[in-house]
C-alpha positions as CSV (number, residue, x, y, z in Angstrom):
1,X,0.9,-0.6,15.6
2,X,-1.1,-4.4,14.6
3,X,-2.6,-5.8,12.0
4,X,-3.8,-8.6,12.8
5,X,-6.0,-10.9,10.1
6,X,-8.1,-13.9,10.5
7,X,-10.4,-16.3,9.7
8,X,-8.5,-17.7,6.9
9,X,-8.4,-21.7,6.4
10,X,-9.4,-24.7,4.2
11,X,-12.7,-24.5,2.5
12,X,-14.5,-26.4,-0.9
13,X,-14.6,-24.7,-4.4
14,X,-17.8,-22.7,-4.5
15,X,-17.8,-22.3,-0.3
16,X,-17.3,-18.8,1.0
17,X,-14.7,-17.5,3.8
18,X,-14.4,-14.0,6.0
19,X,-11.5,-12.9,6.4
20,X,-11.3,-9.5,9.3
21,X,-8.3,-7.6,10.1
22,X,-8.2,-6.1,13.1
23,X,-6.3,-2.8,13.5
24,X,-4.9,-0.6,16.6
25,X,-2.2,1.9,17.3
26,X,-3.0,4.1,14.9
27,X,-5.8,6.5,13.4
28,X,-7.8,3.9,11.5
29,X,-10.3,6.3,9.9
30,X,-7.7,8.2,8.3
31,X,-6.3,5.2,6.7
32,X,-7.3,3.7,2.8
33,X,-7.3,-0.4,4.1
34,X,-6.1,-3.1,1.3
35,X,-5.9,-6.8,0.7
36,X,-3.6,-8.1,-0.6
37,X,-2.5,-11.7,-1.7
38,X,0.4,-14.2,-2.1
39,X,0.2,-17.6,-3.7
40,X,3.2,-19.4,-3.9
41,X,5.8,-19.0,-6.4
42,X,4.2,-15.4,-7.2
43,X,4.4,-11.8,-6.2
44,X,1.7,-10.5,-4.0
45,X,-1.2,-8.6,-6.1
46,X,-3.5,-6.4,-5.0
47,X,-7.3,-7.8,-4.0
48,X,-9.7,-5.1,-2.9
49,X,-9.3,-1.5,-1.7
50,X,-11.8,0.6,0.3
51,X,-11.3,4.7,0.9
52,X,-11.2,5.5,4.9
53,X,-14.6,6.6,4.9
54,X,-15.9,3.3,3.1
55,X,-17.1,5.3,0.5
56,X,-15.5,3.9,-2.1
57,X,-14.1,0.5,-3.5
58,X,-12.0,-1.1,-5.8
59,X,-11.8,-5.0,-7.1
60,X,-9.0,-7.0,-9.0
61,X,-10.3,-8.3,-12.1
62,X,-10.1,-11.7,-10.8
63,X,-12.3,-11.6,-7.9
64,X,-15.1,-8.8,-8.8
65,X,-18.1,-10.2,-7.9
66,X,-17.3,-12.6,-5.7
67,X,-15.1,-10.8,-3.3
68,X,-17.0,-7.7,-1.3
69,X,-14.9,-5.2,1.5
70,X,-16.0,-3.5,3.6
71,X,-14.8,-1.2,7.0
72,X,-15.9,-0.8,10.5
73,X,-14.2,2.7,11.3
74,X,-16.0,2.5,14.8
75,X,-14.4,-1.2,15.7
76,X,-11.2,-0.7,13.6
77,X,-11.7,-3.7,11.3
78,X,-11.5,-4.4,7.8
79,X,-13.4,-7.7,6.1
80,X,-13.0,-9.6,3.6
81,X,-16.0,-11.3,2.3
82,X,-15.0,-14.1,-0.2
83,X,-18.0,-15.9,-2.0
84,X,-17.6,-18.5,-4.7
85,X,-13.8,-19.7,-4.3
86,X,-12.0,-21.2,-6.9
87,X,-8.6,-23.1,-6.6
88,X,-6.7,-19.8,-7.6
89,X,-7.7,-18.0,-4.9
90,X,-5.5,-19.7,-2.5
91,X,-3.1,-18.0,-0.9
92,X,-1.9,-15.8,2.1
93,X,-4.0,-12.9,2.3
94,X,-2.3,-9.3,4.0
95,X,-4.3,-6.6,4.9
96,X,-2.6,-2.8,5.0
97,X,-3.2,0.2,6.0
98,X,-1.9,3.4,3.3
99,X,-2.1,6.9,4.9
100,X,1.0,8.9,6.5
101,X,2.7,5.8,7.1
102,X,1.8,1.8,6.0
103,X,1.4,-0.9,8.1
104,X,0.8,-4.7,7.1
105,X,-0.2,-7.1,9.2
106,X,1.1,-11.1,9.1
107,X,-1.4,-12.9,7.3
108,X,-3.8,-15.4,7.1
109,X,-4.1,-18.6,4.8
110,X,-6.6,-19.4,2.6
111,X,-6.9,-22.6,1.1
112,X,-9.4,-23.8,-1.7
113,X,-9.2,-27.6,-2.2
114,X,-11.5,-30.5,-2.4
């Protein structure tokens, strides 16, 4: 089973990123996919959610609007669009998989700076 997340990096306040998270070695479309994030010092929080048929998402308060998920059950990715970044957005974003067993996969940093 992988996980494996990228295009993280270093970008401006008010520039956008997309993250993807590429999955194999197990049944993807059966799977509810999550983002998750950790800043340092702090516990990792939940970012978005989407159900395994895409159907349906869900936002943390903090990023609605500006964050968008979305699934590719035929390519077995999960993105990340993140528009308008702020400073407190920087972290190491996870993605996961939640079904009969859950995966994680190792991250990718994100880094809003000027």
């Amino acid at each position: 089973v992988q996980l494996v997340e990228s295009g993280g990096g270093l970008v401006q306040p008010g520039g956008s990123l997309r993250l993807s998270c590429a999955a194999s070695g197990f049944t993807f479309s059966r799977y509810v996919m999550r983002w998750y994030r950790q800043a340092p010092g702090k516990e990792r929080e939940l970012v978005a959610t989407i159900t395994s048929t895409g159907g349906m998402t869900n936002y943390a308060e903090a990023v609605k609007g500006r964050f968008t998920i979305s699934r590719g059950n035929a390519k077995n990715t999960v993105d990340l669009q993140m528009n308008s970044l702020i400073p407190e957005d920087t972290a190491v974003y996870y993605c996961g998989a939640t079904g009969l067993n859950n995966y994680w996969g190792q991250g990718t940093q994100v880094t809003v700076s000027s």
